[in-house]
Backbone bond lengths (Angstrom), bond angles and torsions (degrees), N, CA, C in turn:
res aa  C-N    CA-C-N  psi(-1)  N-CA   C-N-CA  omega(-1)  CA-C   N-CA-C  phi
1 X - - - 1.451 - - 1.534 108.89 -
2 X 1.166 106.89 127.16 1.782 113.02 172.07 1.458 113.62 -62.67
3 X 1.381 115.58 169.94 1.577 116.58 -166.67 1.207 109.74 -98.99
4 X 1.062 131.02 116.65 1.782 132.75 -179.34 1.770 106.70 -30.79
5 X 0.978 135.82 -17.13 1.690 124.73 -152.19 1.912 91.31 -88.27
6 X 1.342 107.35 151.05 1.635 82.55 -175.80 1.033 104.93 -89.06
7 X 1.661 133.18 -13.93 1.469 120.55 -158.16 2.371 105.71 -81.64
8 X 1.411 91.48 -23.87 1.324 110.42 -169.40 1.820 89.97 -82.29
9 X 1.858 81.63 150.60 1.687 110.92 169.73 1.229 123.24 -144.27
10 X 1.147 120.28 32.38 1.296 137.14 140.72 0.849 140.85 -73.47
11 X 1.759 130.00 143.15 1.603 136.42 -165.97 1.159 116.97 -90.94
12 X 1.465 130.87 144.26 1.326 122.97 -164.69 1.522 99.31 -84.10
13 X 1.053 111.03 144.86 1.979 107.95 164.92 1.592 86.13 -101.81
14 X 1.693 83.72 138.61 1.601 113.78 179.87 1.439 100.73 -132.23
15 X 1.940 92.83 133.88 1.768 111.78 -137.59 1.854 100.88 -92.93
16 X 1.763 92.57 -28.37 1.840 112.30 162.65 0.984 108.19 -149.74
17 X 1.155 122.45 163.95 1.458 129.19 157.20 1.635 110.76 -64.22
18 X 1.227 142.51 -58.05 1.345 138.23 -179.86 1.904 108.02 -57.56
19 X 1.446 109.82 111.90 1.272 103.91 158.87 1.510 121.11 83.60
20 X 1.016 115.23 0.84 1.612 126.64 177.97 1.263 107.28 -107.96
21 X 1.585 125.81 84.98 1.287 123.82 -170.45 1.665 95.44 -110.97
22 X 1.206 118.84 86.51 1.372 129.85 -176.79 1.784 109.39 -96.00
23 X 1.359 128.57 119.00 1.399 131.51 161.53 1.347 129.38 -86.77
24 X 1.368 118.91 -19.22 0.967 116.10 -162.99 1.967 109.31 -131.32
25 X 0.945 135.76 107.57 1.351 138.30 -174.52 1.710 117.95 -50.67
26 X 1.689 112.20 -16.19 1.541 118.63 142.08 0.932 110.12 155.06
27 X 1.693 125.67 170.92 1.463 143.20 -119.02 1.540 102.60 -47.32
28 X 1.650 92.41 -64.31 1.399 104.59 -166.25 1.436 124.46 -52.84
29 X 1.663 107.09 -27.72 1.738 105.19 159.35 1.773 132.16 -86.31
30 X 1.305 99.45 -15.17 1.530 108.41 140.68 1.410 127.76 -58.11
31 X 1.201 117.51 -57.04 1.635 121.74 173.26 1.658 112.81 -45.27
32 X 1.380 88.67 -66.17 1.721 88.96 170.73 1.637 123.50 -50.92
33 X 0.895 106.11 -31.98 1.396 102.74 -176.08 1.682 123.50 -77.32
34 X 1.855 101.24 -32.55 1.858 100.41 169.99 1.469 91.67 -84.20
35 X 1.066 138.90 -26.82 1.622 131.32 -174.24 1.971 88.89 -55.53
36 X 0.989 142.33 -92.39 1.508 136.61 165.66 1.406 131.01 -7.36
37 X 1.676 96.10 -62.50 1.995 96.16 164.15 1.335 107.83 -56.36
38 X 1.104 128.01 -72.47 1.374 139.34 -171.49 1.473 153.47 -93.51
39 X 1.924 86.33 34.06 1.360 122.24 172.02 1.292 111.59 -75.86
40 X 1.123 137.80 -24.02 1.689 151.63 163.24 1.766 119.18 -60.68
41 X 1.486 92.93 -54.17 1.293 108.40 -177.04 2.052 109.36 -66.61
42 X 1.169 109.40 -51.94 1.650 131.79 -173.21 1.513 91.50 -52.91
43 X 1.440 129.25 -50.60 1.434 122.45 -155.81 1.411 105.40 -63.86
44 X 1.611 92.19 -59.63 1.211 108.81 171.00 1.866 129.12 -18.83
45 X 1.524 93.19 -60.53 1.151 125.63 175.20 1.844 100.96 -48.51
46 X 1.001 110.94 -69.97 1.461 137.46 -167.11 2.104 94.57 -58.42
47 X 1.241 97.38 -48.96 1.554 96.88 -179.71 1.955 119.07 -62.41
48 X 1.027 98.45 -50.63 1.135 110.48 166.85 1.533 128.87 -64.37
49 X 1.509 125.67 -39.08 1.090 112.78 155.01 2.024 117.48 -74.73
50 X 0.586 136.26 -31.79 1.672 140.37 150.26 1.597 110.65 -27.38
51 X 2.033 113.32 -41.68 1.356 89.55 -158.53 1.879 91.51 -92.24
52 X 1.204 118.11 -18.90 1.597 125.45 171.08 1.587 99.29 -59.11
53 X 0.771 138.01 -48.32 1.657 127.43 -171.60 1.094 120.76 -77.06
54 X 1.426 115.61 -41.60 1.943 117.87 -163.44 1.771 89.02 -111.27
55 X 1.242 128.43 16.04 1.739 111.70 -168.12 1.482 89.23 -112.15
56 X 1.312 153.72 -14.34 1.109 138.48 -161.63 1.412 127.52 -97.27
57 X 1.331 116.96 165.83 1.260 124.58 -139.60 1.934 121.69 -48.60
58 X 0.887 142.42 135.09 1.432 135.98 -179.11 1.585 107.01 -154.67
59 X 1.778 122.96 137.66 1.034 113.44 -174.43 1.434 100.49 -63.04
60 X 1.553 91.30 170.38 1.660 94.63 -175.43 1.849 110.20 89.69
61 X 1.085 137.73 -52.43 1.500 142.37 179.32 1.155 123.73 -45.18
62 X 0.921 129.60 131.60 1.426 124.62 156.79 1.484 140.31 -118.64
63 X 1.645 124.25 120.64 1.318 127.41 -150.79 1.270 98.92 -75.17
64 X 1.501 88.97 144.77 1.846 115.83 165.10 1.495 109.90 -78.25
65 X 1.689 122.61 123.09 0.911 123.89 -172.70 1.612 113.63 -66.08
66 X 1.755 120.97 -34.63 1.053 137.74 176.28 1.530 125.32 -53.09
67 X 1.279 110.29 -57.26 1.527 119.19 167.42 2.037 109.67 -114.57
68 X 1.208 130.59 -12.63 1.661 108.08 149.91 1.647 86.00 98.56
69 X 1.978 125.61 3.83 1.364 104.34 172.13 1.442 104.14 -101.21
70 X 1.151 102.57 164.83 1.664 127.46 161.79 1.441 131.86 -37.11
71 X 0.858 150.37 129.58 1.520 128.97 -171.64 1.951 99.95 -154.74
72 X 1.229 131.06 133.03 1.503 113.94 144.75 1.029 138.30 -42.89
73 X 1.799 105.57 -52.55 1.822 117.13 174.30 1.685 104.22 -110.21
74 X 1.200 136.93 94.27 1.345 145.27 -173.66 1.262 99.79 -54.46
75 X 1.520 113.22 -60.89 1.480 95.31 171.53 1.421 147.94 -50.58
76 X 1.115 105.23 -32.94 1.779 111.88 176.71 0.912 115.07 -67.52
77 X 1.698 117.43 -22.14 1.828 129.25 -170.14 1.663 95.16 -73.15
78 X 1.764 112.92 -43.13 1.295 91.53 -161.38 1.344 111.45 -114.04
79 X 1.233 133.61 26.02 1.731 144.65 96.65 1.660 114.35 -15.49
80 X 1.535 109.17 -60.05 1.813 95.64 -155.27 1.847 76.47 -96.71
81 X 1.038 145.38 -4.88 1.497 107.03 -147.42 1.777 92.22 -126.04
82 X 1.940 97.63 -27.20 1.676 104.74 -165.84 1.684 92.22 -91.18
83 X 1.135 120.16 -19.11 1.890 114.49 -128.07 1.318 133.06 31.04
84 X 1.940 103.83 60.82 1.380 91.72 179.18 1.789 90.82 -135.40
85 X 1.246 111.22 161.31 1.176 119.48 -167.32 1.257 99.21 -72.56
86 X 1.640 120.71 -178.39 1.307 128.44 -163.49 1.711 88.09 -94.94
87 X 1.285 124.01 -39.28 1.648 131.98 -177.86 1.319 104.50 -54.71
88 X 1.684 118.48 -54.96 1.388 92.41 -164.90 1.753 104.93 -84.50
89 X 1.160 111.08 -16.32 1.576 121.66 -177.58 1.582 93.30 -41.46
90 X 1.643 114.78 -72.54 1.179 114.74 -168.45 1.646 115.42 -52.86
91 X 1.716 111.13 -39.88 1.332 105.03 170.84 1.474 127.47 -36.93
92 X 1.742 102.44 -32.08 1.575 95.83 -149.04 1.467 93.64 -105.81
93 X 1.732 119.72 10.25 1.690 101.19 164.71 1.704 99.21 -104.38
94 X 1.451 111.93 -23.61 1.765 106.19 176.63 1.753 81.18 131.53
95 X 0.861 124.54 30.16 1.715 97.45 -166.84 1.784 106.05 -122.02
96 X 1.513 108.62 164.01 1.586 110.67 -145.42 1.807 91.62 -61.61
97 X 1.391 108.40 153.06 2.032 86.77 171.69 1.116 89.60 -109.82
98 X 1.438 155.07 42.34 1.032 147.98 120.45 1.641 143.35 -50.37
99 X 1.906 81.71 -41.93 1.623 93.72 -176.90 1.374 112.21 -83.74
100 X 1.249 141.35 -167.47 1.195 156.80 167.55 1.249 109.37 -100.90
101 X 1.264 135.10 170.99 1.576 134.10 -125.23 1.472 90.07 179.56
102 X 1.481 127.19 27.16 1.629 114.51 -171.45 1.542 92.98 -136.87
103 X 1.006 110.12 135.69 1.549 121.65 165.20 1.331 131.80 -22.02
104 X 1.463 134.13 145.11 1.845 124.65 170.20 1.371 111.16 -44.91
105 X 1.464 108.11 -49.17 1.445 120.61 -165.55 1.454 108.81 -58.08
106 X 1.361 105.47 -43.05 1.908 106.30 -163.14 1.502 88.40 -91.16
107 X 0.829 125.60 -15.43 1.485 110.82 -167.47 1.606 95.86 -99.60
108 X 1.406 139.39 -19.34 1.836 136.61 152.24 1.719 104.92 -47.82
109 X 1.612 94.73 -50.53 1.565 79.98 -176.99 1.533 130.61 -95.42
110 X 1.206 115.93 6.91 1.708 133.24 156.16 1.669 103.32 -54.62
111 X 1.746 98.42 -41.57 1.475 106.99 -153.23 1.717 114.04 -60.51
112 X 1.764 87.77 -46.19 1.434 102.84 -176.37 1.921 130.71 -86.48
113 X 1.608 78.94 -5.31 1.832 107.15 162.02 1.426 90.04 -63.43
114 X 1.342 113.05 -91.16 1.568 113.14 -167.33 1.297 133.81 4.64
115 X 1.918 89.52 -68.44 1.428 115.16 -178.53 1.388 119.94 -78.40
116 X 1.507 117.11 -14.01 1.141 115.50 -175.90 2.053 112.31 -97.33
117 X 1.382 91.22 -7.78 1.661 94.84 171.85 1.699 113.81 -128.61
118 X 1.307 96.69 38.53 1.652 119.12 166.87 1.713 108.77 50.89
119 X 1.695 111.94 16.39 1.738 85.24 -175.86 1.350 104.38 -101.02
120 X 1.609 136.27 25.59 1.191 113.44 138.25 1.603 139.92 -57.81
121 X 1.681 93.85 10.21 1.358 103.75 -176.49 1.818 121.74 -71.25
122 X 1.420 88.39 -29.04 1.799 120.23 171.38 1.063 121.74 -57.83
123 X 1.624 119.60 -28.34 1.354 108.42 150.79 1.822 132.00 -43.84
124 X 0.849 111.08 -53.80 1.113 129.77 178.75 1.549 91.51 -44.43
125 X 1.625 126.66 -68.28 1.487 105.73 -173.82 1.082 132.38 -32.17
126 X 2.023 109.14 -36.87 1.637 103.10 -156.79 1.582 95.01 -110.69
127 X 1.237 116.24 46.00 1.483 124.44 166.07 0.981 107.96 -45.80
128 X 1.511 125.84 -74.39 1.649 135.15 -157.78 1.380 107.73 -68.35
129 X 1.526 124.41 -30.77 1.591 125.51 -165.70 2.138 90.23 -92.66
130 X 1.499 127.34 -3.30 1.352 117.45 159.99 1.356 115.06 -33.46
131 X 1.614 111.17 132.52 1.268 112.12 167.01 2.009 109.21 -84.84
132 X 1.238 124.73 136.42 1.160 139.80 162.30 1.506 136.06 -96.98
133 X 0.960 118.52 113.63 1.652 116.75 174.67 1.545 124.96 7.89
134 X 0.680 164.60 103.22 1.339 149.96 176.13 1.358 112.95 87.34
135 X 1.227 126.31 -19.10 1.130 127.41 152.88 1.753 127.58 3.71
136 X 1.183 136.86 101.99 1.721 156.50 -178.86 1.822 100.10 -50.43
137 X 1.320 126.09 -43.33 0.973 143.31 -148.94 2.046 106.46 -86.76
138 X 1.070 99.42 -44.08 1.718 120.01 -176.51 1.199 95.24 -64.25
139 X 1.631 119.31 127.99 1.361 134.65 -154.50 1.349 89.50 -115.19
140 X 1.353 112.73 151.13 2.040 115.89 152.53 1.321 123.98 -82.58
141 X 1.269 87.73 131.37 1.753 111.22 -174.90 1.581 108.23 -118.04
142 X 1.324 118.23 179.63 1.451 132.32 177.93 1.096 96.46 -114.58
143 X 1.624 99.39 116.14 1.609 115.19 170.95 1.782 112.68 -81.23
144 X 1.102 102.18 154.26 1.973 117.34 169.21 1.226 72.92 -69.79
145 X 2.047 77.88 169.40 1.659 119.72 170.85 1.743 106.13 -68.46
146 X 1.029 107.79 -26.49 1.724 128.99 -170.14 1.458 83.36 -67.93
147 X 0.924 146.88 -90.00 1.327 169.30 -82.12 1.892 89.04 -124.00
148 X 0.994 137.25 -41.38 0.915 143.14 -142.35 1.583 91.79 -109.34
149 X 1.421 110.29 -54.78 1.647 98.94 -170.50 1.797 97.80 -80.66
150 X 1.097 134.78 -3.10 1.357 114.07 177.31 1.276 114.98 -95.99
151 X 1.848 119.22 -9.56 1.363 122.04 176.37 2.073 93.05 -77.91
152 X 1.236 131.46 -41.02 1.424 126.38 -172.17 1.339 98.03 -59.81
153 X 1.260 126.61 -66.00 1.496 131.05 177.24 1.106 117.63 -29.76
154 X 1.385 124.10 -49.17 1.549 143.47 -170.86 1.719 110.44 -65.45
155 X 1.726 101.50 -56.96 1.153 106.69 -168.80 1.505 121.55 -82.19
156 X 1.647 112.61 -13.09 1.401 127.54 -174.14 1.437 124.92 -76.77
């Protein structure tokens, strides 16, 4: 009988016939072989204990409405973890999709990334494509509730 592992082609030696139900001709092509079945299952495993340890509560955080963990940047969590964009993410708690959704803290040190690897220089490219006040070009959209009660506030 050949050895269950697919990369292997070797025959198993069988030690009796009674009771020696051997698949694999040895360890290391056994190993390899649940390492393959149960490369899906392990991550899994591995993901889930990851989001119980590092997701919980800390001032500063903010919960994911979807799964109820902790996050600095809520959005990016439920991009890599929901697959949902940061737009409809914000759609689906009510919140502006304009603003940002990331903490004081992460957003000081985004700040000083910027400046410290010169691409605030890129502003400057998209000078001319700036949107301006009154602007001909700025289309109508459907604002959030977010969006909506801070323009009344604003303008009142």
């Amino acid at each position: 009988m050949k050895c269950l592992s697919p990369t292997c082609q070797n025959e198993i030696v069988r030690l009796s016939s009674k009771g020696n139900n051997k698949k694999f001709c040895s360890v290391e092509c056994r190993d390899q072989r649940y390492k393959i079945v149960n490369a899906a299952r392990i991550k899994q495993r591995t993901d889930d204990n990851n989001h119980k340890k590092y997701n919980q509560y800390e001032e500063g955080k903010e919960q994911c409405v979807i799964c109820e963990g902790w996050f600095w940047a809520v959005c990016h969590h439920a991009a890599q973890r929901h697959k949902v964009n940061h737009k409809d993410y914000k759609r689906l708690i009510g919140a502006d999709v304009s603003k940002s959704r990331i903490t004081p803290l992460l957003k000081q040190i985004k700040k000083e990334y910027v400046f410290a690897n010169h691409t605030v220089e890129n502003l400057k490219a998209g000078a001319p494509t700036r949107y301006i006040h009154g602007d001909k070009r700025a289309g109508n959209y459907k604002r959030s509730p977010e969006t909506i009660a801070r323009l009344k506030k604003q303008f009142s």
